[in-house]
N, C-alpha and C positions, 0 to 999 in steps of 0.2 A: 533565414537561409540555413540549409541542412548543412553539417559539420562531415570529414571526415574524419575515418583510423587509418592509420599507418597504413602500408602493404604490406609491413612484414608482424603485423600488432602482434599476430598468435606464432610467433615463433619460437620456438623451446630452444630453452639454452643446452648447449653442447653434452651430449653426455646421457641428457636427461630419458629415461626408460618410461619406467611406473614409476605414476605421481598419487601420493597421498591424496585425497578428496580437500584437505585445508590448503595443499600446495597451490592445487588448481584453481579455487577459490581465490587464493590470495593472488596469482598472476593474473586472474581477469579482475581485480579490484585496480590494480595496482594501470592494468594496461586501455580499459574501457573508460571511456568518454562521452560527451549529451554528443548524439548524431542531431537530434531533431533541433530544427528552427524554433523561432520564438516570437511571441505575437504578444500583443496585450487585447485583455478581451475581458469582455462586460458580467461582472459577481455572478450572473445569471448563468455563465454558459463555464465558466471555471471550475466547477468539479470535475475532480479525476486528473484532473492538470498538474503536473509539477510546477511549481516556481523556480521562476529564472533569475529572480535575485530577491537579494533579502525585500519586507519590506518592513519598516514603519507606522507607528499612529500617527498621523493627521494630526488627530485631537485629541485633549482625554475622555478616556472615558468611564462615571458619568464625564459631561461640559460641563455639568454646576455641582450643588450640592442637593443632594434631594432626597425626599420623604421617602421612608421604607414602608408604610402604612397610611392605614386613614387615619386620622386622626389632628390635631391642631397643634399648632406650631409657634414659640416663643424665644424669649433669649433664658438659656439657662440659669445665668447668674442671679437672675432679678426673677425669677419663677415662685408662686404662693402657690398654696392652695387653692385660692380664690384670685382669679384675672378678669380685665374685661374684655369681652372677644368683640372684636371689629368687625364691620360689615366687610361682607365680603369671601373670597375664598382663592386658593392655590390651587390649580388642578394640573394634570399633563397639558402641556402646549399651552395654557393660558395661566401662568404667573399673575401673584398679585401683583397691582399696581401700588405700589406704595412699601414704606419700613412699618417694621412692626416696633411701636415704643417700649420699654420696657416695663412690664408688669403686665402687658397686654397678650392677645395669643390670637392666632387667625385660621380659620379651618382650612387642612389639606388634605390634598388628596394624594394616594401611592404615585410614584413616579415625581410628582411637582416639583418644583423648583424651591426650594427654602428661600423666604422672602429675605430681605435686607431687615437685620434686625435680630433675626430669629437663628437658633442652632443647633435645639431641642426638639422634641415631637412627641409629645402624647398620646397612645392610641388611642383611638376614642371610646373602647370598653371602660377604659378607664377615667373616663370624663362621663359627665354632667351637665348639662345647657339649660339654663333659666334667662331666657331674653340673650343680655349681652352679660350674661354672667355666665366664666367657666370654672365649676369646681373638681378638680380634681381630688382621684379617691389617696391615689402618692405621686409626689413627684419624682421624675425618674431622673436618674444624671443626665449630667451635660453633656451635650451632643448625642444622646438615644436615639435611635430610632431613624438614622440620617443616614442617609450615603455621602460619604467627601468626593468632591470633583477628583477626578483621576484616578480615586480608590482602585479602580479594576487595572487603567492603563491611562499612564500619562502620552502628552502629545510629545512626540521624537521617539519615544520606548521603542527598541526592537520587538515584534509580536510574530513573526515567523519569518525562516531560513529559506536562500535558495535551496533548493532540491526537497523543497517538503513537498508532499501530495496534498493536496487543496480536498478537504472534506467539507462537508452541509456545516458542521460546525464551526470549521474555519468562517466559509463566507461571513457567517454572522459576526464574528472577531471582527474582521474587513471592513464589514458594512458598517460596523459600530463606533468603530474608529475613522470612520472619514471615508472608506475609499469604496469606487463608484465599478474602477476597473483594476484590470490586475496584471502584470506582465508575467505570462506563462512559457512553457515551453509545448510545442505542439505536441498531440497524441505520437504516439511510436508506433507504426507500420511495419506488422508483423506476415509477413510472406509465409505461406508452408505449402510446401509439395512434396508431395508422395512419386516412389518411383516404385519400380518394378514390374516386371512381366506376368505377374503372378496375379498383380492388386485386380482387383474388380470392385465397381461404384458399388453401395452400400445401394440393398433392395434389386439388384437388377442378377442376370440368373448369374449361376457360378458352378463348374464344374468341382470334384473333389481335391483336386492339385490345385484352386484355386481360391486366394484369401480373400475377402472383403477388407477395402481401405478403413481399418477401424482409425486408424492414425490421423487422418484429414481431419474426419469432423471434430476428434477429441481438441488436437492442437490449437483448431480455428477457434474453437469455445472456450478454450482456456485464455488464448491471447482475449479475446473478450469480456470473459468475467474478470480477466485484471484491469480492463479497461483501457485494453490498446485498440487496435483500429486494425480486424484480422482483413488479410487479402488473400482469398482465394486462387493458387498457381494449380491447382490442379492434380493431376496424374498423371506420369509420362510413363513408357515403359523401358527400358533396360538399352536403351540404344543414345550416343554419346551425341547425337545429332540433335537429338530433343531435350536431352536434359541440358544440352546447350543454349537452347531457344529457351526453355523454363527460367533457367538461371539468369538470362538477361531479360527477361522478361519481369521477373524478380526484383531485380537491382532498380529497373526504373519504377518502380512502381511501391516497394517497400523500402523501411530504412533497415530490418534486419528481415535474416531468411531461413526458416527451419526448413530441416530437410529428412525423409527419413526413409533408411532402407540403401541401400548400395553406398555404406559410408566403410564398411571394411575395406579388405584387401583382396577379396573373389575375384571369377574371371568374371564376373558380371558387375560388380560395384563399379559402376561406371560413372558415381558422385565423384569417392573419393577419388578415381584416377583421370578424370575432366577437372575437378581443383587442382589436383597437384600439376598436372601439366599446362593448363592455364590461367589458374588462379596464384591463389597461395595460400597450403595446404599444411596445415600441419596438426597430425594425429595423437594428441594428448591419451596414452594409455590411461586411463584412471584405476587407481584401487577402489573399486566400488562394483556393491553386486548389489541389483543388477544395471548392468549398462557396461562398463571396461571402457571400449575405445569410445571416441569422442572424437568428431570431426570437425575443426574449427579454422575458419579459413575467411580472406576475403576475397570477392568478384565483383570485378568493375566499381571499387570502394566499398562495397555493400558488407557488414559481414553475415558468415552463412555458419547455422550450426548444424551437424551433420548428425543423426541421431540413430539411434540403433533402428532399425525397422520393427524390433518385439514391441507390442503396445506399452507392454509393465515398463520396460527399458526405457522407452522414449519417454513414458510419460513422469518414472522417477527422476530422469536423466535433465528433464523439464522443469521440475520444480525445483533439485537441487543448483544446478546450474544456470538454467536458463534464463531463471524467474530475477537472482540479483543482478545474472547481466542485463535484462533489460531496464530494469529501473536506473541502471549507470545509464546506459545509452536513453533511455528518455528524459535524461535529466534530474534522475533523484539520485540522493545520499547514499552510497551503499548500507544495504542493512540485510542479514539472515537472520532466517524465520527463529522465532522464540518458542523454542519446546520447554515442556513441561515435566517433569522428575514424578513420574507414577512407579506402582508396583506391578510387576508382569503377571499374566495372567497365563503363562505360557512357560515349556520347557524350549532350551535350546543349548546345545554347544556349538560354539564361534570358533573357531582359528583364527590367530592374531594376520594381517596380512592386509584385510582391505575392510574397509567402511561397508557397512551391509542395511537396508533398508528394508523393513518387513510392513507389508500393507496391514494395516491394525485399525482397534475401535477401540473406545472406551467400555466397559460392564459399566453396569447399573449402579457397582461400586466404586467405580474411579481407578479400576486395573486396564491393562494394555492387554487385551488377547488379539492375536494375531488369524491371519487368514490361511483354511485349513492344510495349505501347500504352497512353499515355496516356488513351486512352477512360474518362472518367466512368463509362460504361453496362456496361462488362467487370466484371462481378464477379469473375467467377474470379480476375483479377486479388488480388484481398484471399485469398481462401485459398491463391493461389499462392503469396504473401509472407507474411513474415514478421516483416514491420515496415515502415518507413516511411524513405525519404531524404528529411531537411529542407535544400531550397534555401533561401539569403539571398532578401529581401525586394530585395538589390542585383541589377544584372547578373553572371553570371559563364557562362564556356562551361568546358562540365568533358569531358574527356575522361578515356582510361583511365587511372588512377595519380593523377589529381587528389584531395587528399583531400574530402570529404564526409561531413557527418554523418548516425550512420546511428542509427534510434531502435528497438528491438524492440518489438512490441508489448507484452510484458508490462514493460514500461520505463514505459508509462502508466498500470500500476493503479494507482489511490488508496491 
């Protein structure tokens, strides 16, 4: 069953102007919650899944004690050079039948179960076979070459947290340890609609006063490569009639809602001023270039984020914000993305004032050069790059060798 937020979640406390980019950050950490339901469902279909609560081993894992190699198998203590080897053998899934006595030694194979008796293992490069005679060339200490039952993970150990994201690697932890299914939190249903009078479907004709929706497709592909569940709301144009019908149309259908384009204060933003008169609305300034205002709001429970209509804008405004709030609302941990301390590759003077994001790549050397114009309105800019340079909120002028941190895109997926 889906959760909500408050009605008044995103409300700025009294006073508040322009906010710092860590301010904002830190009130949607503080105020964001799992919207999505939760299910349990089969190791198979569990990636990309948050978990919804911690879980546990079953069992240990190894269950027994067993052979790291081929090789034969004895008790340490009572180990010659010369044993007599027993008929027979240890393999995966078919264990000897019987103890090994002391002085004697039994062939194993990788994986097997260490017989009753035995707690040593010789590899068998190192052995010798004449009938039921095994000579080894040295003996190796005691307990060599063995896995101990639980060595990796006992049974009861915590082995992963709710709100982790379920990886290929995880399942096999899971599987390893006992379990068959998994209690997750469902995918997160990511709404985006484009408004405007201007917008025109991507491919189809367009006069010169008119843009092509670069914004839809980008959004819809992003929510997807982070591995939410995009829902197509379409294109409305500039009339309060229809971005009403969107907007509810939205809420049943998605758990959060991007939006982008009429989120200022125009006589045409006819987002921001349908939230504020029927929603609830409230326009977090940010210090950050580029992007500024920030439309964060909720309708009909749903929340809706309101996004610059410039593509650069939405789509920084996207990853900086958008990406840790939805990992809270689909049920993960908060975490922001983990940049990297390189040397620029690039001149710049900053004025102290607000957070600034430059679409950048790595040289061939492991420097940050940036893309060849700050222009908001250059898209190509975002597919030229490969990630993002985050300036200080303070003043700094950076030339080349300066360090800066340099963030990759996929640094921000949830």
């Amino acid at each position: 069953m889906s959760e909500r937020l408050p009605f008044d979640c995103f409300a700025l406390p009294s006073g508040v102007d322009w906010s710092p980019v860590d301010e904002v950050l830190g009130r949607l950490e503080a105020r964001l919650k799992p919207v999505v339901g939760v299910r349990t469902v089969p190791l198979a279909e569990a990636a990309g899944h948050y978990l919804a609560e911690d879980v546990a081993a079953l069992r240990s894992n190894p269950a027994a004690p067993n052979s790291a190699v081929d090789g034969y198998a004895f008790a340490g203590a009572a180990a010659a050079p010369e044993m007599t080897l027993l008929a027979g053998r240890a393999a995966a899934g078919a264990p000897f039948a019987g103890a090994v006595p002391p002085g004697a030694a039994v062939r194993i194979l990788t994986g097997a179960v260490v017989p009753e008796g035995a707690d040593t293992v010789a590899m068998q490069e190192d052995a010798t076979v004449d009938g039921d005679r095994l000579t080894l060339a040295a003996l190796p200490r005691k307990g060599a070459n063995t896995r101990l039952a639980g060595e990796d993970v006992k049974a009861g150990e915590a082995v992963l947290a709710a709100g982790h994201r379920l990886r290929p690697q995880d399942l096999a932890l899971l599987a390893a340890c006992g379990h068959g299914t998994v209690t997750v939190r469902e995918r997160l249903r990511v709404g985006v609609l484009s408004t405007g009078d201007e917008i025109r479907a991507p491919g189809s004709e367009a006069a010169p006063h008119q843009v092509y929706d670069a914004n839809r497709p980008m959004l819809l592909g992003q929510a997807a490569a982070w591995g939410f569940t995009p829902v197509d709301l379409g294109h409305v144009p500039d009339d309060p009639d229809w971005v009403r019908d969107a907007l509810n149309d939205g809420a049943a259908m998605a758990d959060v809602i991007l939006t982008s384009g009429g989120a200022s204060a125009g006589d045409e933003d006819h987002v921001s001023a349908l939230l504020s008169a029927e929603g609830a609305l409230a326009t977090w300034r940010v210090a950050v270039k580029p992007g500024r205002p920030l439309a964060l709001a909720m309708w009909n429970g749903v929340p809706v984020f309101g996004l610059p209509g410039n593509p650069v804008a939405a789509f920084v405004c996207t990853l900086v914000f958008a990406a840790p709030a939805f990992r809270r609302l689909a049920g993960g941990s908060w975490r922001l993305p983990a940049g990297v301390t390189v040397p620029a590759a690039f001149t710049k003077r900053k004025k102290r004032g607000r957070r600034e994001y430059l679409r950048a790549r790595l040289t061939a050397d492991g420097a940050a050069e940036v893309f060849r114009s700050e222009g908001s309105g250059l898209i190509s800019g975002l597919a030229w790059a490969d990630g993002l340079v985050e300036l200080p909120d303070a003043a700094i002028d950076v030339t080349p060798g300066t360090p800066v941190r340099y963030i990759p895109y996929t640094a921000f997926a949830p």
